[in-house]
Backbone bond lengths (Angstrom), bond angles and torsions (degrees), N, CA, C in turn:
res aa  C-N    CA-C-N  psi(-1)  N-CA   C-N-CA  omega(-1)  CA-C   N-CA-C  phi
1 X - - - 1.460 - - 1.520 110.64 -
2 X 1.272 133.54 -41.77 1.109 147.06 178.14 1.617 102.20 -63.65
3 X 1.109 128.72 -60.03 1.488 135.17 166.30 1.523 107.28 -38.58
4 X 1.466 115.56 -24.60 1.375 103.00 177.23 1.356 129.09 -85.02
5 X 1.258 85.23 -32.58 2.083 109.71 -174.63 1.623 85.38 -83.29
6 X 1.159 141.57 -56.30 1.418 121.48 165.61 1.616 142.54 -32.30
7 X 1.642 96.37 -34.53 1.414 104.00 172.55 1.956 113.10 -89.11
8 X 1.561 98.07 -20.91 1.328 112.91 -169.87 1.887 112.02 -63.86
9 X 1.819 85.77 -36.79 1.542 98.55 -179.82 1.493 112.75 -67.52
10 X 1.231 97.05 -46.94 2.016 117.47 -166.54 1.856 89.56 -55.39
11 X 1.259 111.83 -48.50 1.614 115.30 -164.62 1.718 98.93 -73.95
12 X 1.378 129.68 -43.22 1.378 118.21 166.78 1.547 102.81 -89.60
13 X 0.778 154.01 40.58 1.544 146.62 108.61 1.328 118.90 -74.71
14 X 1.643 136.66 -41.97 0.944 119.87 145.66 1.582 128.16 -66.36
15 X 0.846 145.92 43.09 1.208 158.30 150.05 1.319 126.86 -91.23
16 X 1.566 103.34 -61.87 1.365 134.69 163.12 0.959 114.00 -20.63
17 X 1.724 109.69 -63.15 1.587 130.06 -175.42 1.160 124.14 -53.93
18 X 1.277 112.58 -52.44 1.389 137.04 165.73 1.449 119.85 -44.28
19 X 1.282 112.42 -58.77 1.784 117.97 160.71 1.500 117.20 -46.98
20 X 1.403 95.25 -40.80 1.970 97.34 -174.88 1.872 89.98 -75.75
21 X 1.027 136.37 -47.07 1.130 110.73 -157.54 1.188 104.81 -108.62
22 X 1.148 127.41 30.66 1.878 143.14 125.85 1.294 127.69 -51.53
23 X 1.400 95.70 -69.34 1.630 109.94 166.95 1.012 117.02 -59.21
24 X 1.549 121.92 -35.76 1.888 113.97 -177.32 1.249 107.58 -104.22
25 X 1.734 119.47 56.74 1.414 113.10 -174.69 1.201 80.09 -117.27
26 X 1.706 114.95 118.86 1.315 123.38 156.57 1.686 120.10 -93.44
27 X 1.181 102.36 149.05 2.082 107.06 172.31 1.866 106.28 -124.06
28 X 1.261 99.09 128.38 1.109 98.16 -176.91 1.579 107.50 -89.67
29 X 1.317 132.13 148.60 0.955 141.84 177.75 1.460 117.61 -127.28
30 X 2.096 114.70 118.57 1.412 91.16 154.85 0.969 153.29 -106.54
31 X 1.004 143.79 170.80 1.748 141.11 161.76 1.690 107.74 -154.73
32 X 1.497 96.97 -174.84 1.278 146.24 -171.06 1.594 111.94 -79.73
33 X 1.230 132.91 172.95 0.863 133.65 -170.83 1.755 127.24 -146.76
34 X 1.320 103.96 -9.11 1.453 142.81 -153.38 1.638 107.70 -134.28
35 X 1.012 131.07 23.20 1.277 150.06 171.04 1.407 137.49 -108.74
36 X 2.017 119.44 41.95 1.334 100.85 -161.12 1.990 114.80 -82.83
37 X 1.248 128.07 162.53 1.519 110.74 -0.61 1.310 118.71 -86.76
38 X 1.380 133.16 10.32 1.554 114.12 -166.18 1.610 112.91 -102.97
39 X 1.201 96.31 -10.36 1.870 90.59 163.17 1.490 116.95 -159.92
40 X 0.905 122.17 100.90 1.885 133.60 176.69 1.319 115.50 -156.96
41 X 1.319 116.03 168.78 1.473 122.62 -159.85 1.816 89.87 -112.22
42 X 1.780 86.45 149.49 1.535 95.47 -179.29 1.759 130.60 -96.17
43 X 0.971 152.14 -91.49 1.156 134.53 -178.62 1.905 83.24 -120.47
44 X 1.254 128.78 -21.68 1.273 102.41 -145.43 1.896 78.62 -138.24
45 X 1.534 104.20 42.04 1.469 112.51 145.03 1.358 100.96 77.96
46 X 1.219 128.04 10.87 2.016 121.91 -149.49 1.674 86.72 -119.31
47 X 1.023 124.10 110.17 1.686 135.63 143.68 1.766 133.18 0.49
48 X 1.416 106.06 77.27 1.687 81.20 -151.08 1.763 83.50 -135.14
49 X 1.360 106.08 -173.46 1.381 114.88 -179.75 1.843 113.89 117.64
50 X 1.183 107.78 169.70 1.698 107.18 -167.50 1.470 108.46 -64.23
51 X 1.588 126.30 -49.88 1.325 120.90 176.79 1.716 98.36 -43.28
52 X 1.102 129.61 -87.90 1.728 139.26 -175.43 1.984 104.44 -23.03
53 X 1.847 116.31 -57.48 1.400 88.06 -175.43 1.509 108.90 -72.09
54 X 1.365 128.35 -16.29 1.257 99.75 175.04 1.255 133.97 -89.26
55 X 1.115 104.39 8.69 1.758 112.80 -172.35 1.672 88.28 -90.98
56 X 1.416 114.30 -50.11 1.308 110.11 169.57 1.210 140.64 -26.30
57 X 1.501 105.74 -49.06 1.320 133.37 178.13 1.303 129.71 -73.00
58 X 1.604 104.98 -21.17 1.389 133.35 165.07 1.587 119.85 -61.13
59 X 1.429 96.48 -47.09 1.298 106.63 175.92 1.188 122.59 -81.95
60 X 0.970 102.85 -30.53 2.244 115.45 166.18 1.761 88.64 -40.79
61 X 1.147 92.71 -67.94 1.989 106.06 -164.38 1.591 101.08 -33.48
62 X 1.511 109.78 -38.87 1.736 111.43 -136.12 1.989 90.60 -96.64
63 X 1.421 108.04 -27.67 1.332 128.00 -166.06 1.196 110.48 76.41
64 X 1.441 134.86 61.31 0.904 145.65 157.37 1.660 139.96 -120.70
65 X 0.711 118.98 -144.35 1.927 121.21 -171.66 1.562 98.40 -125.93
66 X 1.514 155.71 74.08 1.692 109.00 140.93 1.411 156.74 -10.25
67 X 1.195 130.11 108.12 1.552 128.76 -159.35 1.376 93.74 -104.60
68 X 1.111 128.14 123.64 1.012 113.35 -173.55 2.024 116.20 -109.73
69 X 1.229 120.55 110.52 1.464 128.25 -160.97 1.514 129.57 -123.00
70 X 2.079 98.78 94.28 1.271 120.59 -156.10 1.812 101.94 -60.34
71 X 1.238 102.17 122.81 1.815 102.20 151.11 1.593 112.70 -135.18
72 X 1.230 105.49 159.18 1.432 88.02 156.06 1.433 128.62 -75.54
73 X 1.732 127.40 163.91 1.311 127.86 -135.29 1.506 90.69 -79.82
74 X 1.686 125.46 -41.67 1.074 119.23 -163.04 2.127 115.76 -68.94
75 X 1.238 93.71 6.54 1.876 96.87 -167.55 1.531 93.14 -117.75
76 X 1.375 109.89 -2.82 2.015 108.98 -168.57 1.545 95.55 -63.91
77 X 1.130 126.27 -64.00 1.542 121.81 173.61 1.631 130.04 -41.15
78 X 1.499 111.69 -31.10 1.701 119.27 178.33 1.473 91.70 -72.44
79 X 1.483 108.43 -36.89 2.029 99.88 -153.14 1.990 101.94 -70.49
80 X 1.710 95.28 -32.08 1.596 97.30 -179.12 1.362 115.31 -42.85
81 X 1.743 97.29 -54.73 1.259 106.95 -161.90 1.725 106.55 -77.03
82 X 1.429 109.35 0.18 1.520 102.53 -178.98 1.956 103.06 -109.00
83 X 0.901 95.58 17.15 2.005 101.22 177.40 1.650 93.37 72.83
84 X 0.796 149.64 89.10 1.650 143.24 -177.58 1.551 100.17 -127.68
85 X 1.658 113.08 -43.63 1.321 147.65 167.54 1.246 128.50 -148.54
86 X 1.541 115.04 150.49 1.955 112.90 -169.37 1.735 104.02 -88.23
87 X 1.553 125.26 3.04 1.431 110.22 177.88 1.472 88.74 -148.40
88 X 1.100 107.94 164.68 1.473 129.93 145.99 1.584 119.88 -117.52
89 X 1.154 100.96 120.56 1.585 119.50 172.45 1.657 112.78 -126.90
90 X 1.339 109.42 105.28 1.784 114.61 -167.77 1.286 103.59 -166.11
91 X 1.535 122.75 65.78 1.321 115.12 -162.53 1.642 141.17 23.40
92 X 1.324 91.65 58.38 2.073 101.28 -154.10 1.761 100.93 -96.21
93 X 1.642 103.52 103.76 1.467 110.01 170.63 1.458 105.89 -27.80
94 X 1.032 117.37 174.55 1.509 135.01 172.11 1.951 103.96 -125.77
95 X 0.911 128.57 59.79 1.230 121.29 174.71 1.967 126.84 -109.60
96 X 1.373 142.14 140.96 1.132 139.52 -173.45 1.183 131.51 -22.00
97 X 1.433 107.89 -29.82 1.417 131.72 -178.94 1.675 111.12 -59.59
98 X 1.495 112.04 -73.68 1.775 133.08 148.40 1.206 95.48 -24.79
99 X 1.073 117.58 -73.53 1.740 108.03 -147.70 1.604 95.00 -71.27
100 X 0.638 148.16 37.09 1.794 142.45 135.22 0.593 128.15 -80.73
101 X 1.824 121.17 -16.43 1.404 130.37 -135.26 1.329 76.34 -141.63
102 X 1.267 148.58 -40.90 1.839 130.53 -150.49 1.593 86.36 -169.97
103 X 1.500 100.65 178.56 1.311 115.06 -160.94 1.899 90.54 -118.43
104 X 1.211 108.12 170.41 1.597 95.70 -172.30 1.918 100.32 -132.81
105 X 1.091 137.32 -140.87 1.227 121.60 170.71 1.405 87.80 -168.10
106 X 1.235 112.29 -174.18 1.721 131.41 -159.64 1.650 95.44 -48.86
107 X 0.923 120.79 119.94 1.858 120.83 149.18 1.308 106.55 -13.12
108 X 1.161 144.16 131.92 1.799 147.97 156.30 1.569 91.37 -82.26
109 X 1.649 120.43 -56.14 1.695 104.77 -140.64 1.717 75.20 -155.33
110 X 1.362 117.94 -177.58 1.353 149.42 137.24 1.656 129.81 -127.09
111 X 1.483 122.99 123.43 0.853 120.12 143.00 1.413 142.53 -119.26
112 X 1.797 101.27 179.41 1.324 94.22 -170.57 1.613 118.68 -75.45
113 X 1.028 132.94 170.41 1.953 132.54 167.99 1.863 102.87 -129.44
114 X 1.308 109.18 125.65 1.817 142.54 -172.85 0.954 107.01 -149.68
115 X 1.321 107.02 148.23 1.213 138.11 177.64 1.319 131.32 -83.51
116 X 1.265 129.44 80.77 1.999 138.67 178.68 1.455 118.09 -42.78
117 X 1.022 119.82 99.55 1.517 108.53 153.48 1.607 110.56 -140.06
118 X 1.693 100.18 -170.11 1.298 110.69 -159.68 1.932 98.05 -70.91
119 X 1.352 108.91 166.64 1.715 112.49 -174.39 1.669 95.93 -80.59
120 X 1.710 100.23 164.81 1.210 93.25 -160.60 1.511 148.68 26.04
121 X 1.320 119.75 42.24 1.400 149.97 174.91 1.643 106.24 -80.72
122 X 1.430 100.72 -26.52 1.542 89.95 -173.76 1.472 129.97 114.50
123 X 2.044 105.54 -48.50 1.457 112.72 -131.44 1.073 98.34 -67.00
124 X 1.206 117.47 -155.68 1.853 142.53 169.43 1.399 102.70 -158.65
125 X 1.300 110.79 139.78 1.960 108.40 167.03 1.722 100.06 -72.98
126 X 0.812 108.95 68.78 1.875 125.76 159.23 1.257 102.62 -136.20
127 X 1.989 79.23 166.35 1.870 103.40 -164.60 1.463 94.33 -85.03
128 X 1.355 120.98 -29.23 1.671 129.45 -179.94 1.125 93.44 -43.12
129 X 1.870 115.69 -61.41 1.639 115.18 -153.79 1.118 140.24 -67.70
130 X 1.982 95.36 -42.62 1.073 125.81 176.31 2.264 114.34 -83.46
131 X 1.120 103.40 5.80 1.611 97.63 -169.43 1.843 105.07 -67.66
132 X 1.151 95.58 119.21 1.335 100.09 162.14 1.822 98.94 97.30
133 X 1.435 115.59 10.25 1.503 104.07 175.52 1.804 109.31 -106.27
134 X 1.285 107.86 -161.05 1.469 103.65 161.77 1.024 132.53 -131.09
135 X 1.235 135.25 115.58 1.751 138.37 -172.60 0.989 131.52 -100.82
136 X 1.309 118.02 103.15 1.880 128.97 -178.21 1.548 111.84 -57.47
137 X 1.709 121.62 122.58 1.097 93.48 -173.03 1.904 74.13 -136.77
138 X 1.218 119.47 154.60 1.553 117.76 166.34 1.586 131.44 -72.43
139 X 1.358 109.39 109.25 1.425 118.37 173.70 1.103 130.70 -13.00
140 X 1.752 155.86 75.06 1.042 156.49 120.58 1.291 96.23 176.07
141 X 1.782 130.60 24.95 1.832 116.80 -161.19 1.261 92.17 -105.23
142 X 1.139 113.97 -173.82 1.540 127.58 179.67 1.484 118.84 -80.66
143 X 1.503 105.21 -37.98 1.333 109.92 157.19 1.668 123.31 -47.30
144 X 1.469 114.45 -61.60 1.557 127.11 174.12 1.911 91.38 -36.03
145 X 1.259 115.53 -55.10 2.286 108.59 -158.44 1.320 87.12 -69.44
146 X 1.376 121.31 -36.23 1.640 106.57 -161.19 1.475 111.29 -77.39
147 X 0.843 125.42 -13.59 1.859 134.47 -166.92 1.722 82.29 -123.30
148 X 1.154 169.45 3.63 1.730 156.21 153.74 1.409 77.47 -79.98
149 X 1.526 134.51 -90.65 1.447 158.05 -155.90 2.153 94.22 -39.00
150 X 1.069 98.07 -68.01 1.822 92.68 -148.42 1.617 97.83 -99.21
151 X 1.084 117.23 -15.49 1.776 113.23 160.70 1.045 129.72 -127.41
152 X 1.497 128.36 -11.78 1.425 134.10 158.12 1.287 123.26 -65.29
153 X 0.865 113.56 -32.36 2.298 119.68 158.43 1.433 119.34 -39.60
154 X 1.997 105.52 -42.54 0.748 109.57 -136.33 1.961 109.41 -118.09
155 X 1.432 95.37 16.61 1.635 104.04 178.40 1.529 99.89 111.09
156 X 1.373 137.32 27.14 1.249 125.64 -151.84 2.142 79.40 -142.17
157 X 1.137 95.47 109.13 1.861 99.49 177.64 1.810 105.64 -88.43
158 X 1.420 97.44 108.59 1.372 122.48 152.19 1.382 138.36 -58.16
159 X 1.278 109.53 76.88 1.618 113.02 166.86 2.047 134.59 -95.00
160 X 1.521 85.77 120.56 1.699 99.19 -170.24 1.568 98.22 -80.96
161 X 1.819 90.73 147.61 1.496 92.21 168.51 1.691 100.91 -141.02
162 X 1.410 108.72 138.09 1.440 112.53 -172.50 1.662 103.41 -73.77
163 X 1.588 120.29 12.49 1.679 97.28 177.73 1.474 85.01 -155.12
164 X 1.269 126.15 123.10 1.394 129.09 168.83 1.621 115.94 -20.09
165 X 1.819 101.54 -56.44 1.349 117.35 -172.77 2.033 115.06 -40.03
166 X 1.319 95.06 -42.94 1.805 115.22 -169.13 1.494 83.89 -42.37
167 X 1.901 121.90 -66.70 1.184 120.53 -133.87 1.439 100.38 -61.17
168 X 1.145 135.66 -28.63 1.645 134.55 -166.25 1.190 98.85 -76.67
169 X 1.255 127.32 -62.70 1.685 127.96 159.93 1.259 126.05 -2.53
170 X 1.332 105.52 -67.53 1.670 124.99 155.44 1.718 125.31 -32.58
171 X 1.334 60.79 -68.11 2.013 92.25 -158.72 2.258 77.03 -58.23
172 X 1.236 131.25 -71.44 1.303 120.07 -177.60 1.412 130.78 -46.72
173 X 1.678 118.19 -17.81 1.404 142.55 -169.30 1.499 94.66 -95.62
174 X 1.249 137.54 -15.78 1.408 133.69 -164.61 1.687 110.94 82.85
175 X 1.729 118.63 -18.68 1.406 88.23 -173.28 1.026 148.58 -101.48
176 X 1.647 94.95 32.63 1.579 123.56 157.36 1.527 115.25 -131.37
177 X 1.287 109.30 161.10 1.490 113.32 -166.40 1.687 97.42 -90.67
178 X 0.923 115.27 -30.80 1.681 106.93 -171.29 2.255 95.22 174.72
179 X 1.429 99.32 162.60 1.648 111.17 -175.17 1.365 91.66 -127.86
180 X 1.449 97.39 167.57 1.257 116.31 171.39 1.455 116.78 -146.09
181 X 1.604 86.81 123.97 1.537 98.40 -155.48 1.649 120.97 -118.19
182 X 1.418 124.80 -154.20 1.597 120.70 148.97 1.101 107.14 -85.74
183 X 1.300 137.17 167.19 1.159 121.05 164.43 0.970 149.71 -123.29
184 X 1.751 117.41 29.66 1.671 143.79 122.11 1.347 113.50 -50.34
185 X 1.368 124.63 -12.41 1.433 115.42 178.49 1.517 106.37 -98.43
186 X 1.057 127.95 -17.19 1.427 144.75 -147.72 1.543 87.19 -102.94
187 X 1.296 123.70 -59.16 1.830 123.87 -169.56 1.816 91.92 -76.25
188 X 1.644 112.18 -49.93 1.599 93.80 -174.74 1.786 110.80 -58.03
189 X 1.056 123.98 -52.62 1.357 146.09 -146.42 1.774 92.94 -73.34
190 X 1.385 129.61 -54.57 1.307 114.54 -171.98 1.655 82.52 -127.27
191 X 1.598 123.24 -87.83 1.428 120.34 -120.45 1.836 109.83 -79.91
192 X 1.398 116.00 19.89 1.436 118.49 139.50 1.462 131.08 -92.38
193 X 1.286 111.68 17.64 1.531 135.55 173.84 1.357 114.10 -88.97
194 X 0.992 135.05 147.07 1.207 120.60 145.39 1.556 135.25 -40.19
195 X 1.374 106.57 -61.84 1.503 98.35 167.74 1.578 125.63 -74.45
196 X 1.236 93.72 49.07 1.720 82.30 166.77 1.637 75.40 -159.76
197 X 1.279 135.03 68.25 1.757 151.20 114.60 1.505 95.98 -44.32
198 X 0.903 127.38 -40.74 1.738 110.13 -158.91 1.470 112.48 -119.42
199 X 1.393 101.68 38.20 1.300 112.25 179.76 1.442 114.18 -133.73
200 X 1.415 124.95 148.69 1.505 124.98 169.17 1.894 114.90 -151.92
201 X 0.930 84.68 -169.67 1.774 97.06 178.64 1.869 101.19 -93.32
202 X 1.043 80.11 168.89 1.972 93.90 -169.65 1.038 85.33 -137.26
203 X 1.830 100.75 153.59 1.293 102.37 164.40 1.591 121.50 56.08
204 X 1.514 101.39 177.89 1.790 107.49 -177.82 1.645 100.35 -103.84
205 X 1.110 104.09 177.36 1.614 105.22 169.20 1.283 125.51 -75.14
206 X 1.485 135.62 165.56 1.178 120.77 -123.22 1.626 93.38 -135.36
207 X 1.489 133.97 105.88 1.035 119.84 -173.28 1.920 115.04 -118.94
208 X 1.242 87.65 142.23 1.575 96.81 -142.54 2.051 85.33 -145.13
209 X 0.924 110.42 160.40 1.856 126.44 162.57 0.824 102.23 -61.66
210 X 1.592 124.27 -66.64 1.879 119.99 -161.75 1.392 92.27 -84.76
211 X 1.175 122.29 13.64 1.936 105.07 165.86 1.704 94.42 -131.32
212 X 1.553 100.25 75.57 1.751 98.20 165.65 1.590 113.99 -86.44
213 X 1.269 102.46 -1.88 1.589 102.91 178.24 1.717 130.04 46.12
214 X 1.574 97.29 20.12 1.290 98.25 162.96 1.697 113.82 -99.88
215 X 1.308 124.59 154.49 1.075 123.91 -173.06 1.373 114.85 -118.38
216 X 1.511 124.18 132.59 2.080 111.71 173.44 1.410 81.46 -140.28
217 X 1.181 102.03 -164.54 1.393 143.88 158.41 1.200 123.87 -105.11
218 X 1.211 82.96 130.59 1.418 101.00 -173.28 1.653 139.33 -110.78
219 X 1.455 126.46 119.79 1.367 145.20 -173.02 1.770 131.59 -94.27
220 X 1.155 86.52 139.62 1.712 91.09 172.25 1.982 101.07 -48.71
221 X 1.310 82.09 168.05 1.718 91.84 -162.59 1.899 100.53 -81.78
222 X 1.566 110.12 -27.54 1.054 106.69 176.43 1.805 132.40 -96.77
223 X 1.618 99.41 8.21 0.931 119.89 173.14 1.675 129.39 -63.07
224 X 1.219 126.18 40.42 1.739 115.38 -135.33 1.804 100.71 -88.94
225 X 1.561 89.83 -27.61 1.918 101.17 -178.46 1.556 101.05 -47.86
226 X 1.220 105.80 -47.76 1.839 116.56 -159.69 1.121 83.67 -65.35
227 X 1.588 132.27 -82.32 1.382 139.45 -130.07 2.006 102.95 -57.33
228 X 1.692 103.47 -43.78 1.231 112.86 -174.29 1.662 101.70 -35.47
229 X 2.093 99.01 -63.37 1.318 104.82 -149.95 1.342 102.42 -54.71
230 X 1.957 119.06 -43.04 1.299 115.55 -157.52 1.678 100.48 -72.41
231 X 1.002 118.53 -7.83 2.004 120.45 -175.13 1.661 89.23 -73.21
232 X 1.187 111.25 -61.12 1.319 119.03 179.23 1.712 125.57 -39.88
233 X 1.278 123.18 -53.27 1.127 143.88 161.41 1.874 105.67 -51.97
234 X 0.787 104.81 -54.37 1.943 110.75 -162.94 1.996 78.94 -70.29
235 X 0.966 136.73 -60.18 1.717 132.64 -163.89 1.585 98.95 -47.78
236 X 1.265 108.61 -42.43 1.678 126.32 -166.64 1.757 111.74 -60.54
237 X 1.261 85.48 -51.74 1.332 81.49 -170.09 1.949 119.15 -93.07
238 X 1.284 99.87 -22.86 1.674 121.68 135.56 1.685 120.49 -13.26
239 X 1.627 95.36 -60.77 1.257 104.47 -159.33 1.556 94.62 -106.50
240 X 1.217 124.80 -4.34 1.158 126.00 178.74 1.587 118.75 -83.26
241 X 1.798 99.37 -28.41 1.281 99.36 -178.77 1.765 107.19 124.64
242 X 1.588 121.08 -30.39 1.782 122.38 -129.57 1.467 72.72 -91.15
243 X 1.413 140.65 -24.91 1.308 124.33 -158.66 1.759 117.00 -84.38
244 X 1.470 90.98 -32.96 1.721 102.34 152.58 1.440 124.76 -50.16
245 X 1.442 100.06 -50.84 1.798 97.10 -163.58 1.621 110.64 -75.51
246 X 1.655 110.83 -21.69 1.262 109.35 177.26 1.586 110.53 -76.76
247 X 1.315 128.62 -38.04 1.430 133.26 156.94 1.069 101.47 -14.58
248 X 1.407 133.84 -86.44 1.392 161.13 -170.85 1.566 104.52 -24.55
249 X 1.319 124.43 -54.13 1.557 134.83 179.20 1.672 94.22 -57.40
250 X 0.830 144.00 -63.37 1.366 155.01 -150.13 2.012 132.61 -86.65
251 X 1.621 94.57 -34.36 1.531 99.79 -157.60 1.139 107.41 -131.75
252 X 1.906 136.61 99.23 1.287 108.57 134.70 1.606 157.97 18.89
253 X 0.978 146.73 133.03 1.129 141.42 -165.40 1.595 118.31 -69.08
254 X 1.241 136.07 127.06 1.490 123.37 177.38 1.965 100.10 84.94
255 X 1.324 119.69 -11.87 1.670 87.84 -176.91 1.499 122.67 -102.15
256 X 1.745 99.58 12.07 1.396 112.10 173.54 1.456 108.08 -142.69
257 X 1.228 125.63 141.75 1.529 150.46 154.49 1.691 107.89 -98.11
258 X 1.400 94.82 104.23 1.414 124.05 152.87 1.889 118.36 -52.36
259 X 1.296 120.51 -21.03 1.282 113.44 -161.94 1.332 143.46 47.56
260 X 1.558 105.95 16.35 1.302 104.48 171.37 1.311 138.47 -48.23
């Protein structure tokens, strides 16, 4: 009898354990910080935006903690590959290029990528239009390869900026002619501001390979346990609905695809 209540304990002590290190299973996640709406800080410094509730929400699913681990966007890929954090979630295209480099997980959303400039400017996202101007595009995005690659060859001067925010700066200072951006970042970032009245989109959106405009998260290549669970989690809440309603806090009509 004693042999029993002995094994009875050992089996709810291992149990125990198991719960504690359920609950205290943290995932670190990185991103950006300078990205509204999907990642920037709010008046009182705290981390918020659509990338953040859904990564959040991910982890609700998984029973775990989010860690949340600021870099800038262009180093989010070195830090993966250096253990800094086990995902990246920072609005990260999904295009051929990445996937050599990391593994990606279910699409969350798609958006579109256009080109900002001032009204009546003229431009066009062409090499005709743009030859000889300058285009802010952000340091390590898909936008930045697609505008170096298909108009920077071609008479069209490429300027990187390590924080989305800089490029409007610019682009309002004169010392860029227009960026090319997503374009939830483009209405959050300037032209629901006041100072950006005199600004709009050009042209249509811009479809290109390195601009497939689907978005996941993204994993080390040997990571496959994680990626499963988090594939698993993103379908869930998909089908649950939560990925819609958080949309809703954040986006205009038409500047995001959910993929349902």
């Amino acid at each position: 009898m004693r042999s029993l209540f002995i094994t009875l304990g050992l089996v709810m002590g291992f149990t125990s354990m198991a719960f504690a290190n359920q609950e205290s299973r943290e995932i670190k996640i990185g991103t950006e910080s300078a990205y509204a709406p999907f990642e920037y800080k709010n008046e009182k410094g705290e981390l918020v935006g659509f990338d953040i509730d859904v990564g959040n929400a991910i982890c609700e699913k998984l029973n775990a903690k989010c860690v949340w681990v600021e870099q800038p966007f262009e180093s989010l890929l070195p830090g993966l590959q250096a253990r800094k954090f086990d995902i990246v979630h920072a609005s990260l295209t999904h295009n051929a290029a990445r996937e050599k480099v990391i593994n990606f997980s279910e699409s969350v959303y798609a958006i579109p990528t256009q080109l900002l400039a001032k009204k009546g400017s003229g431009l066009e996202p062409t090499v005709e239009s743009l030859k000889g101007k300058r285009v802010g595009a952000l340091q390590g995005s898909a936008q930045e390869a697609y505008a170096k690659q298909v108009w920077g060859k071609k008479g069209v001067k490429i300027v990187s900026y390590t924080e989305q925010d800089q490029t409007f700066i610019d682009l309002g200072a004169g010392r860029i002619d227009a960026a090319i951006l997503e374009k939830p970042n483009g209405y959050a970032g300037l032209l629901s501001k006041p100072e950006g009245k005199d600004y709009e989109y050009v042209g249509e959106p811009l479809v290109h390979p390195l601009l497939a405009n689907k978005i996941g998260l993204g994993f080390r290549k040997q990571d496959k346990q994680l990626k499963a669970e988090v594939d698993e989690a993103i379908l869930a809440l998909r089908k649950e609905g939560v990925i819609a309603q958080l949309a809703e806090k954040y986006f205009q009509k038409d500047e995001l695809d959910l993929l349902d």
